[in-house]
TIDREN-720818 format. One record per atom (N, C-alpha, C): residue number from 1; atom name; residue in one letter; x, z, y; chain. Coordinates in steps of 0.05 Angstrom, whole numbers, plus 5000, padded with zeros to 4 digits. Each point is the difference from the previous one (the first is absolute). Example, Ala and Ser with C-alpha at 12.3 -4.5 7.8 and 13.67 -1.06 7.14 Angstrom:
<nodes>
{1; "N"; "a"; {5264; 5156; 4886}; "A"},
{1; "CA"; "a"; {4982; 5000; 5024}; "A"},
{1; "C"; "a"; {5018; 5000; 5024}; "A"},
{2; "N"; "s"; {4993; 4986; 5021}; "A"},
{2; "CA"; "s"; {5016; 5001; 5024}; "A"},
{2; "C"; "s"; {4985; 5014; 5022}; "A"},
</nodes>
This chain:
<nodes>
{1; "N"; "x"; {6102; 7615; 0778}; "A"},
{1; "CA"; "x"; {4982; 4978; 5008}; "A"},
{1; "C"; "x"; {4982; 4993; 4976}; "A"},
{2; "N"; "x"; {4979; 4994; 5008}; "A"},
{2; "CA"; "x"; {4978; 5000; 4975}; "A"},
{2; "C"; "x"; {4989; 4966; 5001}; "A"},
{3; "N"; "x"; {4986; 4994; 4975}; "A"},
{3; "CA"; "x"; {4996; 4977; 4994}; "A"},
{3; "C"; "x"; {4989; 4990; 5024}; "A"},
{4; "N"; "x"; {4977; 5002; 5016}; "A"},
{4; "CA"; "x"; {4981; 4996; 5021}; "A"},
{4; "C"; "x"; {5022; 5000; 5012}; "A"},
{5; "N"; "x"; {5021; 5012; 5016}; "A"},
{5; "CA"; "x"; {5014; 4985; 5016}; "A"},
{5; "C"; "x"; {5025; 4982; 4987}; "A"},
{6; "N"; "x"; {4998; 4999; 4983}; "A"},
{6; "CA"; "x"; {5016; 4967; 4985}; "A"},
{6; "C"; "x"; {4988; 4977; 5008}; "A"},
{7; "N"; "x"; {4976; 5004; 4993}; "A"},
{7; "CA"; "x"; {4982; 4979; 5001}; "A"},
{7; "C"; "x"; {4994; 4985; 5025}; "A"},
{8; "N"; "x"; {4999; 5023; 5021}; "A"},
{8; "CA"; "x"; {4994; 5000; 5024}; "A"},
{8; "C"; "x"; {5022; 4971; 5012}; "A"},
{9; "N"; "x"; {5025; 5026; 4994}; "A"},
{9; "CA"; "x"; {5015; 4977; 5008}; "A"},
{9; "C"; "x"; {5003; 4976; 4986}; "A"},
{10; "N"; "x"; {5004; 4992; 4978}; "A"},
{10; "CA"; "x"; {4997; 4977; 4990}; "A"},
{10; "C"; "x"; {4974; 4977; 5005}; "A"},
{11; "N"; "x"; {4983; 5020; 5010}; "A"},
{11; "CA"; "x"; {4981; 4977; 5017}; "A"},
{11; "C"; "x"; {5011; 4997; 5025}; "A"},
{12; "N"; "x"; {5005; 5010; 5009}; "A"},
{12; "CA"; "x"; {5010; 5001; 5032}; "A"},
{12; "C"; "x"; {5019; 4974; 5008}; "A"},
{13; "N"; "x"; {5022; 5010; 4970}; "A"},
{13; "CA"; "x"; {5018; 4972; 4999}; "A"},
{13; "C"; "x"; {4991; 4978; 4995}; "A"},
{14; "N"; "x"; {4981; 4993; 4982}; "A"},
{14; "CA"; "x"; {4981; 4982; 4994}; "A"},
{14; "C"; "x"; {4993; 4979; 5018}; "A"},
{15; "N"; "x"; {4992; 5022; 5014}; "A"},
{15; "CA"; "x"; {4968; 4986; 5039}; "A"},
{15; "C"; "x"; {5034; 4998; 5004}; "A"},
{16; "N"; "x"; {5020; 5007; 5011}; "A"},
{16; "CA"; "x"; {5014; 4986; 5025}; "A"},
{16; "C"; "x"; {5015; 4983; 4980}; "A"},
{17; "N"; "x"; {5009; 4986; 4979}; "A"},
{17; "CA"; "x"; {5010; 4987; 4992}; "A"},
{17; "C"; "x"; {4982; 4978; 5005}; "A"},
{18; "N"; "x"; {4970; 5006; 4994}; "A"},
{18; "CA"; "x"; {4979; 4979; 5000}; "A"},
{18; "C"; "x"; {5000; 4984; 5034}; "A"},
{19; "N"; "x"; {4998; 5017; 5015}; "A"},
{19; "CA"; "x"; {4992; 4994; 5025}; "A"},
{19; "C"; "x"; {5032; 4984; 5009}; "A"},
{20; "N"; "x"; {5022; 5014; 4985}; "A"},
{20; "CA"; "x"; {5029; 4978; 5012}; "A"},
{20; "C"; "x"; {4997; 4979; 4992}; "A"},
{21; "N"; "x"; {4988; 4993; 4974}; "A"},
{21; "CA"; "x"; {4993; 4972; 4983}; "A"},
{21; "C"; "x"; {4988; 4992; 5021}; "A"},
{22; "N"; "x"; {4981; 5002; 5003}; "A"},
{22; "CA"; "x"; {4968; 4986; 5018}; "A"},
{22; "C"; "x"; {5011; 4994; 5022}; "A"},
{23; "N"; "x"; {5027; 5009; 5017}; "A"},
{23; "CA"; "x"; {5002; 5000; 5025}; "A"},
{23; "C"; "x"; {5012; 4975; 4998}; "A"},
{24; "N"; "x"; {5029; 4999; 4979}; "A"},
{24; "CA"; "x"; {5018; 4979; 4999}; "A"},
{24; "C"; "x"; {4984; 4978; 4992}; "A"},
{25; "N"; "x"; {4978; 4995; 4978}; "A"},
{25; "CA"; "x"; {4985; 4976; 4989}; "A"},
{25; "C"; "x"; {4986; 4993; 5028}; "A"},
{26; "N"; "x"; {4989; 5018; 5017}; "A"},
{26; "CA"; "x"; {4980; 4989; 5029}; "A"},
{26; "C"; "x"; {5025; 4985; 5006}; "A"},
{27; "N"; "x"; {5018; 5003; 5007}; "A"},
{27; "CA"; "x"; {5025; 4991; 5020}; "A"},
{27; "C"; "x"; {5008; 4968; 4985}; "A"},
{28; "N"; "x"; {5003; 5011; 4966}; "A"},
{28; "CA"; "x"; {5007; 4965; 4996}; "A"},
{28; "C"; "x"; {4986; 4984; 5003}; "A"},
{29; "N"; "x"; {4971; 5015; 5004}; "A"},
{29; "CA"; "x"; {4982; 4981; 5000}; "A"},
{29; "C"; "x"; {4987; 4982; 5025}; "A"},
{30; "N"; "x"; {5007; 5023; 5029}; "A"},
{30; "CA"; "x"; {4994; 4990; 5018}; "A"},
{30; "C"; "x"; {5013; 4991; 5022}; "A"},
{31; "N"; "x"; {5038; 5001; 4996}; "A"},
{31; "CA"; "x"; {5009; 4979; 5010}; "A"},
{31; "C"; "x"; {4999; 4968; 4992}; "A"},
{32; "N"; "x"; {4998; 4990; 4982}; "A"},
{32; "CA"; "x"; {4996; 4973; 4986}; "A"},
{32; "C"; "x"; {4974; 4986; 5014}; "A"},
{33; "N"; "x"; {4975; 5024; 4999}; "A"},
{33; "CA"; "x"; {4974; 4993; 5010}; "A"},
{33; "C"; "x"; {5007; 4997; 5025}; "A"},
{34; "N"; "x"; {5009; 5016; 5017}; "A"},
{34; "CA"; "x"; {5001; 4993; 5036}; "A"},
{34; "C"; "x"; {5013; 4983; 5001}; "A"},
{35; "N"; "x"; {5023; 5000; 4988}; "A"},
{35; "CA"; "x"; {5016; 4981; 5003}; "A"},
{35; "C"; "x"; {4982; 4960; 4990}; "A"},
{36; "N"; "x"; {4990; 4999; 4990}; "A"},
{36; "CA"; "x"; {4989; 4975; 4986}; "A"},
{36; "C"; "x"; {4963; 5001; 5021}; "A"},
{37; "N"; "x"; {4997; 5018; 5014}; "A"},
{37; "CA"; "x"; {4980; 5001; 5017}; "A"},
{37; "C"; "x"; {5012; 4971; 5024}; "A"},
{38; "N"; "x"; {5030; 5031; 5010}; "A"},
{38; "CA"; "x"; {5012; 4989; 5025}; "A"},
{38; "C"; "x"; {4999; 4967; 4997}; "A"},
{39; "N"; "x"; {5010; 4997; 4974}; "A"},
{39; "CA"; "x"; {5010; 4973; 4996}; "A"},
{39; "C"; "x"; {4971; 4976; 5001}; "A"},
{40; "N"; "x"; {4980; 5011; 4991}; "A"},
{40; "CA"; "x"; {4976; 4986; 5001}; "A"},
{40; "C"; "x"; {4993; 4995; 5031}; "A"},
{41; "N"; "x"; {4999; 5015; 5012}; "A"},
{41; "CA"; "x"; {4989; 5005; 5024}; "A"},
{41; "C"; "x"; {5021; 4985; 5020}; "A"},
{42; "N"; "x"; {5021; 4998; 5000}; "A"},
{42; "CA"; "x"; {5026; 4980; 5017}; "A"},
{42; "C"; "x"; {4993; 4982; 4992}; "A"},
{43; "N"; "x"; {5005; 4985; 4965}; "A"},
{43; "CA"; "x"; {4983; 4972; 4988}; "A"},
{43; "C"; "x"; {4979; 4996; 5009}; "A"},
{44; "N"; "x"; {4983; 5013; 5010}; "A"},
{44; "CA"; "x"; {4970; 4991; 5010}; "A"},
{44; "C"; "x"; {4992; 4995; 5036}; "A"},
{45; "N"; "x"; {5019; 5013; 5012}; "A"},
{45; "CA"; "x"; {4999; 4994; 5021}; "A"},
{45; "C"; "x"; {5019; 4982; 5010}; "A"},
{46; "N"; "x"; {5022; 4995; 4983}; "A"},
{46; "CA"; "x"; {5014; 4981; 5000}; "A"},
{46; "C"; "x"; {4986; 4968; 4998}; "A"},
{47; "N"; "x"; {4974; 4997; 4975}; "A"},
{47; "CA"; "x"; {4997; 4975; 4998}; "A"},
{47; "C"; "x"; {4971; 4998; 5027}; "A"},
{48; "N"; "x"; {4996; 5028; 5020}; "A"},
{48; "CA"; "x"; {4974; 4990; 5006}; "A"},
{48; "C"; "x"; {5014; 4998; 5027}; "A"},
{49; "N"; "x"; {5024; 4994; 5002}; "A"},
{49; "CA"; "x"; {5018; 4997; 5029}; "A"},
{49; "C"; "x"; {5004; 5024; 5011}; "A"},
{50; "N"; "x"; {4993; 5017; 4999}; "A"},
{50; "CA"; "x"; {4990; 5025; 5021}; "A"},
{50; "C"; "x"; {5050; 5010; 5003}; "A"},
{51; "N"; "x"; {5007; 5003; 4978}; "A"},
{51; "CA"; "x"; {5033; 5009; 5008}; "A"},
{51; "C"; "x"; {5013; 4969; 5006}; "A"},
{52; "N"; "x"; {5008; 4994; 5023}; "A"},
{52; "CA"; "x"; {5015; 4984; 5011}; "A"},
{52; "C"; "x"; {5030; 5004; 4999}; "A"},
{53; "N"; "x"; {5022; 4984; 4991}; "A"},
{53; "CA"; "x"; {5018; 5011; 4991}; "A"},
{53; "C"; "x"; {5018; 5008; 5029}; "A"},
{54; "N"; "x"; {5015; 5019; 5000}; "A"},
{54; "CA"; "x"; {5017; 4997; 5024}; "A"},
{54; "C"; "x"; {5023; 4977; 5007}; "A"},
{55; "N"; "x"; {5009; 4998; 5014}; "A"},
{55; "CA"; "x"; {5018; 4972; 5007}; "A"},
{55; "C"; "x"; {5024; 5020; 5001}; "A"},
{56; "N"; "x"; {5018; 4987; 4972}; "A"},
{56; "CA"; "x"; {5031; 5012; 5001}; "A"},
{56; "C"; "x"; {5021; 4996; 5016}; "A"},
{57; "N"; "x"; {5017; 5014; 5007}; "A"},
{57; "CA"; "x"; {5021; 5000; 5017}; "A"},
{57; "C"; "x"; {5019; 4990; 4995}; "A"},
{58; "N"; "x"; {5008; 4975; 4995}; "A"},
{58; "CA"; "x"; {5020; 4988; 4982}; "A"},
{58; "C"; "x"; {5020; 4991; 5014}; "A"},
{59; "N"; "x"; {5023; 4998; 4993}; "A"},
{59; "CA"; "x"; {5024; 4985; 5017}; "A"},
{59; "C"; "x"; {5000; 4979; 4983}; "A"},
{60; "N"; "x"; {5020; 4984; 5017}; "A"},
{60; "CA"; "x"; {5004; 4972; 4986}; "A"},
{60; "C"; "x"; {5002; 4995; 4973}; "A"},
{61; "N"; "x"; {5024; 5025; 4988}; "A"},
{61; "CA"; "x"; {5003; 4988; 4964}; "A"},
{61; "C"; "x"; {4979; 5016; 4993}; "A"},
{62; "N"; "x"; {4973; 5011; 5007}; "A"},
{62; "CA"; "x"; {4981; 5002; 4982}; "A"},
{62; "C"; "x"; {4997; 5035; 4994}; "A"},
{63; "N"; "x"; {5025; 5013; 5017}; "A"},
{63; "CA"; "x"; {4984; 5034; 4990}; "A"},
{63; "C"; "x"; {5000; 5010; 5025}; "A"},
{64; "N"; "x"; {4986; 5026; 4996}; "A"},
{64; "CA"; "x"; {4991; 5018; 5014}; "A"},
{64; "C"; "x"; {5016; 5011; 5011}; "A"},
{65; "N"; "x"; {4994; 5003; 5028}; "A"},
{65; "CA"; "x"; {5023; 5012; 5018}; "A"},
{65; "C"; "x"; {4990; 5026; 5021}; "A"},
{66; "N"; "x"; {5007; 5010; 5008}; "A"},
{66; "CA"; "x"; {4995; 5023; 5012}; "A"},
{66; "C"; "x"; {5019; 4999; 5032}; "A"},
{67; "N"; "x"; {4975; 5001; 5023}; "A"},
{67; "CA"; "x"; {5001; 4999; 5023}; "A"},
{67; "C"; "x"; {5024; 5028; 5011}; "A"},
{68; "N"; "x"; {5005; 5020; 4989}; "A"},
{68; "CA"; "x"; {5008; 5026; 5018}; "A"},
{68; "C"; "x"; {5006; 5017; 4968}; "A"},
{69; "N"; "x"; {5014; 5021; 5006}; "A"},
{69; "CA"; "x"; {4998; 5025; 4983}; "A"},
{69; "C"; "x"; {4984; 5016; 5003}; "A"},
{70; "N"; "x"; {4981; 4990; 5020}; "A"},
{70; "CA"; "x"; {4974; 5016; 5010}; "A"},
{70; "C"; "x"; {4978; 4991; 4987}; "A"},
{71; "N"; "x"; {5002; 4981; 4992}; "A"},
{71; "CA"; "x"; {4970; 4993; 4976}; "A"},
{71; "C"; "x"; {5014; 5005; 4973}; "A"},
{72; "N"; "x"; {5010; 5021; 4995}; "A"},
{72; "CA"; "x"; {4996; 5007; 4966}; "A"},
{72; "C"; "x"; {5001; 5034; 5007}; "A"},
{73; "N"; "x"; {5005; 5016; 5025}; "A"},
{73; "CA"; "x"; {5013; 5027; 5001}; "A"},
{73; "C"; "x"; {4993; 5007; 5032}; "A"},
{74; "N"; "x"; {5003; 5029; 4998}; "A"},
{74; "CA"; "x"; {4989; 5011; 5035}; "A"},
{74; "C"; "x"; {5040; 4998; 5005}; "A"},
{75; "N"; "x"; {4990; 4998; 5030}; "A"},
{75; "CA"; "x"; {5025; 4993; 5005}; "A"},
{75; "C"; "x"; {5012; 5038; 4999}; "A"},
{76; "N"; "x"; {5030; 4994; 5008}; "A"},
{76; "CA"; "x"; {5013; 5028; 4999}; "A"},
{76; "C"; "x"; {4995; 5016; 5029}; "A"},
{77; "N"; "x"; {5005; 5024; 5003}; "A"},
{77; "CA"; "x"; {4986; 5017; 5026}; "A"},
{77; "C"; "x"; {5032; 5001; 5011}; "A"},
{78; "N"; "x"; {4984; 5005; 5018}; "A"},
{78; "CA"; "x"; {5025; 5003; 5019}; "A"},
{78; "C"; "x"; {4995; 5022; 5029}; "A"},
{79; "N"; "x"; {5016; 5012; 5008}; "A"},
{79; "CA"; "x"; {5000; 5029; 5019}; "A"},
{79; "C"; "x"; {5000; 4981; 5030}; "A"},
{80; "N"; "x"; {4982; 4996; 5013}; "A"},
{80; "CA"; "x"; {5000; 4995; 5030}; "A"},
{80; "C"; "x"; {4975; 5015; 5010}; "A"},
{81; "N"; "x"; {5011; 5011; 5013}; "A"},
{81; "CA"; "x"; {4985; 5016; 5028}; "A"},
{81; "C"; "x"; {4986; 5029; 4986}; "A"},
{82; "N"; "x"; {5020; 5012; 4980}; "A"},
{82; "CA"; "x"; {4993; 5023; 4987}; "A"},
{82; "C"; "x"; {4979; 5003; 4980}; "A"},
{83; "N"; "x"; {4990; 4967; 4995}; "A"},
{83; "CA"; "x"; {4981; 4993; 4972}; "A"},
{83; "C"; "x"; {5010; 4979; 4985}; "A"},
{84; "N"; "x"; {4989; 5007; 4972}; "A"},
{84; "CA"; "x"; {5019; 4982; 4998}; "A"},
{84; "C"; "x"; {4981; 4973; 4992}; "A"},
{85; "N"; "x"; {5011; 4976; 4997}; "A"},
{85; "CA"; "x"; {4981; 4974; 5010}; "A"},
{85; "C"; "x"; {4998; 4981; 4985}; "A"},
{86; "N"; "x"; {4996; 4980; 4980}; "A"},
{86; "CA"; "x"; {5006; 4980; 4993}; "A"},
{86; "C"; "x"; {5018; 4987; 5008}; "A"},
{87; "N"; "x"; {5018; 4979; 4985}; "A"},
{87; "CA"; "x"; {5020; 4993; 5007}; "A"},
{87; "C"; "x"; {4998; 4967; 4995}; "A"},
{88; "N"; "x"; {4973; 4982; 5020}; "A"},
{88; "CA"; "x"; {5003; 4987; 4995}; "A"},
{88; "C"; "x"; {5019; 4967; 5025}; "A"},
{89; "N"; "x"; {4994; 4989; 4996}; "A"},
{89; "CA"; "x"; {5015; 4982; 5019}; "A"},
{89; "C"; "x"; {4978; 4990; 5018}; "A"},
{90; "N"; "x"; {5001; 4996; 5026}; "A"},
{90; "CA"; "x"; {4984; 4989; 5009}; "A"},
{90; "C"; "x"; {5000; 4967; 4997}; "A"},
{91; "N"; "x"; {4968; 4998; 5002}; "A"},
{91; "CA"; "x"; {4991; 4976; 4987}; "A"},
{91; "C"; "x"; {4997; 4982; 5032}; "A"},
{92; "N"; "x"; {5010; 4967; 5002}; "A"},
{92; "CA"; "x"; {4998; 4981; 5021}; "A"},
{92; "C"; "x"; {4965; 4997; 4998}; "A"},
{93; "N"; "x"; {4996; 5003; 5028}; "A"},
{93; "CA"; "x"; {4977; 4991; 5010}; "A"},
{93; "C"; "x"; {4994; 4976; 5003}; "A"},
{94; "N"; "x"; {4980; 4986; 4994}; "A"},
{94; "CA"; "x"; {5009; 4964; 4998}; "A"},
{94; "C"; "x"; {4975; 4998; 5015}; "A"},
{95; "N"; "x"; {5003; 4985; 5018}; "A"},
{95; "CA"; "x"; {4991; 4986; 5022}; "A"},
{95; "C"; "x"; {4980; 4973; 4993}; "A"},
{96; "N"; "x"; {4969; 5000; 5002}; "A"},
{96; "CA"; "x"; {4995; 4986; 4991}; "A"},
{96; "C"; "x"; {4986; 4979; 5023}; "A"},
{97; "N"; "x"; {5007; 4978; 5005}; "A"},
{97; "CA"; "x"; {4997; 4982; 5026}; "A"},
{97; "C"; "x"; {4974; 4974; 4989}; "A"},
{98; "N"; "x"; {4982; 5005; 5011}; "A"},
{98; "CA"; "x"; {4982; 4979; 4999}; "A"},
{98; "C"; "x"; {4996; 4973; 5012}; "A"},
{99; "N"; "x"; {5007; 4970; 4986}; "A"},
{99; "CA"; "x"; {5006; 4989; 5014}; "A"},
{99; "C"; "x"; {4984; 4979; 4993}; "A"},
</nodes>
């Protein structure tokens, strides 16, 4: 192997060492930025009213409660009529009377 390909490669290593630098410094640099964008942009439509907060689901002592095991997960499948189906419960139809 002759000098010209020493060199070669030692540039070679050079550019991709360079370009792994450049890739990792983009990265530290541009989660912080999106991230402090996002944050400007929620702060700003936050003070011009536009995000309305949602109304929490609270029980009486004050935490969060969860209606079903069906609002955090798909329910489990189940084999009826040779497919197989969700496995959920049927939900009461409520009757609504105008009076």
């Amino acid at each position: 192997m002759g000098v010209r390909d020493t060199v070669n490669g030692a540039l070679a290593v050079t550019r991709l060492a360079f370009d792994a630098a450049a890739a990792v410094a983009s990265v530290v640099v541009a989660i912080p930025i999106a991230f402090a964008i996002g944050e400007a942009t929620t702060m700003a439509r936050a003070v011009r009213g536009d995000i309305t907060p949602a109304p929490a689901d609270r029980s009486a002592d004050g935490s969060a409660r969860l209606h079903s095991a069906s609002d955090i997960g798909p329910a489990p499948l189940v084999l009826r009529g040779g497919a197989y189906r969700e496995n959920r419960p049927a939900r009461a139809l409520s009757v609504r009377r105008d009076s």
